[in-house]
N, C-alpha and C positions, 0 to 999 in steps of 0.2 A: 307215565301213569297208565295202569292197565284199563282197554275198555270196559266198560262196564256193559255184559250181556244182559238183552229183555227178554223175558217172557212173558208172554200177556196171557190169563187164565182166561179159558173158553169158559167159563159158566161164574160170572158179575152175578155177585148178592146183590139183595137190596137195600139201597141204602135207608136204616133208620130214622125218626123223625128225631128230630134234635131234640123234645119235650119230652121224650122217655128214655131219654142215656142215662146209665149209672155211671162205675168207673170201673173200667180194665173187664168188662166182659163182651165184648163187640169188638174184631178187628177187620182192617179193610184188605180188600183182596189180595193183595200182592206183601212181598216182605223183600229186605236187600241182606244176600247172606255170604260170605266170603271165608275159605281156607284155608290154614295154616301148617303148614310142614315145615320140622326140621330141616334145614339146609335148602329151601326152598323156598321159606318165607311165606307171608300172606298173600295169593292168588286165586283164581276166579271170581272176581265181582259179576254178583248177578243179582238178577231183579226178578221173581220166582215168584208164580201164586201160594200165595198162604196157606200151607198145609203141614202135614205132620211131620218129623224129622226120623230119619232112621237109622240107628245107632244101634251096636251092642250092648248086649245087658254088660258086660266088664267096662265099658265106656267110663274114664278115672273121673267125671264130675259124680257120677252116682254114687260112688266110694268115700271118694276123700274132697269132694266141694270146692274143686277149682272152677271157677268162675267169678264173672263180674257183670254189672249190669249197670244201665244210666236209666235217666227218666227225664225228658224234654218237651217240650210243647209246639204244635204249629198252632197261627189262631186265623180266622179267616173275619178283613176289617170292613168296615162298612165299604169301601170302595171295591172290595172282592178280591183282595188281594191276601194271599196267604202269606205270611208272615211268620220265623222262627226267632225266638229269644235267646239271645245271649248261645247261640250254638257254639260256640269255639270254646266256651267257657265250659260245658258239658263235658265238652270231646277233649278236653285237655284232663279235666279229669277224668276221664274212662282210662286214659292212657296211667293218671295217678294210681286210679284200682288196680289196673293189671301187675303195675308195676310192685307194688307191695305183694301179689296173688302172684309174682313170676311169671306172669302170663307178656309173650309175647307184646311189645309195644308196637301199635296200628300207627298208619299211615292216616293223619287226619284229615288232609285234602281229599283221598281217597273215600274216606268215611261219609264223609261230608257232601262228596260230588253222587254218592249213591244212595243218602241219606235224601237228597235235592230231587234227583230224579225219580226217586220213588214216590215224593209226594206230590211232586209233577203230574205222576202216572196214577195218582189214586186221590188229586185234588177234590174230588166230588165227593172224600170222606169227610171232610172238614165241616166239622157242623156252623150255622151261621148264627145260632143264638149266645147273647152276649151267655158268660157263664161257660160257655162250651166250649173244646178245645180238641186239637187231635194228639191224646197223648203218644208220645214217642218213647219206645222202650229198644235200645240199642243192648245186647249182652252179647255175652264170650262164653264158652263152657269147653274143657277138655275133654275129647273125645278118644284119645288112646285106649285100645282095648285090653286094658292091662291090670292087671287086680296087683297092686303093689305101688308103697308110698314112694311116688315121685315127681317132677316136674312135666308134667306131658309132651309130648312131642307133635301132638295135632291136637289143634282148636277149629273150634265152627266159630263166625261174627256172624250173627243176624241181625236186622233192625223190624221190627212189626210197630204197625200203628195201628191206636183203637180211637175211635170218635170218643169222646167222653163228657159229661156234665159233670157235677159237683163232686169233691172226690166225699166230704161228709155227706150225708141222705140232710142237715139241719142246715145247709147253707152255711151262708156268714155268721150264723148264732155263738156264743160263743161257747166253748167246748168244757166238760170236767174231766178233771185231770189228777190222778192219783200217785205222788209219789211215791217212786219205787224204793222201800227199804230191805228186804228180804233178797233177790234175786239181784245178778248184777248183769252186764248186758259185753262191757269190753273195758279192758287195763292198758295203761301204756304200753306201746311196744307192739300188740298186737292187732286185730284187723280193723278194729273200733274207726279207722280214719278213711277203711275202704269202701267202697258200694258194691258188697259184696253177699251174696243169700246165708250166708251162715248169720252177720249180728241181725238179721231177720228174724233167722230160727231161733237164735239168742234171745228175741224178744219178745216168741210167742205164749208162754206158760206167764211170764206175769199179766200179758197181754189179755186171755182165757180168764181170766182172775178181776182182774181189774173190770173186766166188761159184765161180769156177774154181779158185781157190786154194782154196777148200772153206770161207771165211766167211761168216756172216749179214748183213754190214751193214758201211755202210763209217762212218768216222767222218769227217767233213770240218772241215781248218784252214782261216784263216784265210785268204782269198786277197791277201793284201798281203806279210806277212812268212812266211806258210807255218809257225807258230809257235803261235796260239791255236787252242784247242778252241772248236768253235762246235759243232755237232749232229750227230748221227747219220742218216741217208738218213730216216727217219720216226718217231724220236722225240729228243727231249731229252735231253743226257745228263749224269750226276752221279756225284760222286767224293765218296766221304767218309776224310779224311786227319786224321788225330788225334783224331778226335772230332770235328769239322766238316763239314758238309753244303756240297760245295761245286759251282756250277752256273755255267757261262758266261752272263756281264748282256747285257741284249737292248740289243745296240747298232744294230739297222738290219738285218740280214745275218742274222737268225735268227728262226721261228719262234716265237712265243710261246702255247707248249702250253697249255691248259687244265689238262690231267693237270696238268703242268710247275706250275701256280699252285699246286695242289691238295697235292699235293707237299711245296712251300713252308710252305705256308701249315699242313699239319699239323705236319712239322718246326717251326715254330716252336711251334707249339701245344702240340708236345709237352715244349718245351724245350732243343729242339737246336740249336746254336750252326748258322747257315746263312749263305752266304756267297754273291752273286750278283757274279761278277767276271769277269775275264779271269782264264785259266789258261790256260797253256800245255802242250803232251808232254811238257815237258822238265820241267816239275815234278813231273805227273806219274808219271812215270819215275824222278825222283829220290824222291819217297815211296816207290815201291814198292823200290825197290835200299835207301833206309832202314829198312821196314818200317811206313812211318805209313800206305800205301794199305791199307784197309781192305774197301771195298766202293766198285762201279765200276757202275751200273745207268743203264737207260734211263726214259724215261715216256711215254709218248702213248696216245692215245684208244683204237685199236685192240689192242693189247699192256698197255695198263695201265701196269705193273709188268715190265722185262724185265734180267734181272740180267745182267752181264756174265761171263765167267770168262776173257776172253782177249782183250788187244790185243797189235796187232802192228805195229810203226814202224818204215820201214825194215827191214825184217826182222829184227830184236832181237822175240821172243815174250816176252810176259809171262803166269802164270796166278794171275787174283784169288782170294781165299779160297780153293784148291784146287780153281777150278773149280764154287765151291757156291754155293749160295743167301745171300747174308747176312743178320743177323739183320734189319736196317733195312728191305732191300729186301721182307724177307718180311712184314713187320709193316707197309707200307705197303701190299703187295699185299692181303695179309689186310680189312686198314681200311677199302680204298675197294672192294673188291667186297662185303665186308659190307655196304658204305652202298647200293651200288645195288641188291644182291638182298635191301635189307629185311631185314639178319640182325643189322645195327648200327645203330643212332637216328640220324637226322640231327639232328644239334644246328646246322649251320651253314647249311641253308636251300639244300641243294644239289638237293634232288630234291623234282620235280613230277611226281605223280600225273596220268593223262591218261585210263585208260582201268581198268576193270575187265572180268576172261574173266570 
């Protein structure tokens, strides 16, 4: 394993009060950024103050949008111990993204040992209020300066971290949510299963649309029949209908959350009847005109836990539990912020100690 080189920036920001963080607009001083060459592979691990990168205007991500990105979390616990969740589980999917993007497959001990020292090196970013997190945003982009469709020959890795508070400005409230029938976002086959900026860009114009109508978040079907529930713009999303835990199965066309496993994976642990399927609006719709919809919540990395209180299809509105919190979705949010601020045991081997303030 190659050393990993420091640099330590002469001129330390100040670090912000953890009561005024938004999300992803603050990052800490340093980043960890590594190179890729044909026949040469991934080399120079370095740890570098945070600053601008400089690249040619022909550089093939600005062209043709090879790249890929992750998004992780450190959290710092009441004993002051900084703590990462489920990192391996991240980092195995970044190597998922690349791998459908062609991009070059990373060395994950590598990633990981400079992903570690970096936050070593910039532990005093970690904000300490509950709520708060240092989010982590690991990406790849081809830098070939070549104007012409093809698989690159040189990539940049970098990792940057930003302190951050809630990623909605409404907390845990729960969110409205507009399914998407018009626009479609990703189809089997294509990037729909990667963490990649393009089904981003894919999901900006309903996105501008939706938030004019006065909603949080679009939901996106299925782009074949215009029929199944696939995801929400940035997280996962689940219905719980008689007693059932039920989640759209990763067919190709959907990200495969981490939160999303976590999720899963307590629901069964708890005993909960769970169900990875196709579902469609229309079932949907007919639970709740039944009365079997019960609770409607999202998951991902940034939001955690974000409970739904409103879809709206075709303009037919519906309002879940009264627009409240459910108990599920509260008792899942409760669980795994407990597990990452240290206030609940990890019994299942999710969180690694990195650093102590």
């Amino acid at each position: 394993m190659s050393e990993i080189k420091v640099s330590r920036t002469e001129k330390p920001r100040t670090i912000p009060d953890a009561a005024g963080l938004g999300f992803g607009h603050i990052f800490a001083d340093h980043m960890f950024v590594m190179d890729y060459e044909t026949g040469k592979g991934w080399h120079n691990p370095s740890i570098i103050p945070y600053d601008e990168f400089c690249m040619f205007p022909s550089a093939m991500v600005l062209h043709y949008g090879q790249a890929i990105f992750e998004g992780m979390k450190a959290f710092r616990t009441a004993d002051n111990e900084i703590t990462l969740f489920r990192s391996q589980d991240y980092l195995n999917r970044f190597n998922r993204s690349a791998e459908i993007l062609c991009i070059p497959q990373v060395d994950i001990k590598m990633v990981y040992e400079g992903l570690k020292k970096l936050i070593q090196l910039d532990k005093v970013w970690v904000p300490d209020a509950f709520g708060t997190s240092l989010y982590i945003r690991p990406f790849i982009f081809a830098t070939d300066p070549y104007v012409g469709v093809k698989v690159s020959d040189t990539y940049k890795l970098a990792i940057i971290l930003s302190p951050s508070g809630a990623y909605y400005s409404g907390g845990f409230d729960p969110v409205s949510i507009r399914v998407e029938d018009k626009f479609v976002r990703a189809v089997h086959g294509g990037l729909g299963e990667a963490k990649t900026p393009a089904n981003y860009a894919a999901s900006l114009r309903a996105q501008v649309e939706a938030k004019k109508e006065g909603f949080t978040q679009v939901l996106w079907l299925d782009a074949v029949e215009r029929k199944y529930i696939e995801e929400v713009g940035t997280m996962n999303i689940f219905f719980k209908i008689n007693g059932e835990l039920i989640t759209p199965a990763l067919t190709g066309s959907i990200l495969g959350g981490i939160t999303r496993r976590t999720v899963l994976e307590l629901a069964r642990h708890w005993g909960i009847p769970v169900s990875e399927r196709l579902i469609s609006i229309d079932e949907v719709y007919e639970a709740y005109n039944n009365g079997t919809l019960e609770e409607v919540f999202g998951s991902g990395t940034a939001a955690v836990i974000s409970p739904v209180g409103e879809l709206s299809w075709k303009g037919n509105n519906i309002v879940i539990n009264d627009n409240k919190t459910g108990p599920l979705a509260q008792k899942l949010f409760d669980y795994v912020t407990g597990l990452q601020y240290g206030k609940v045991k990890d019994t299942f081997g999710w969180l690694e100690t990195v650093a102590k303030i």
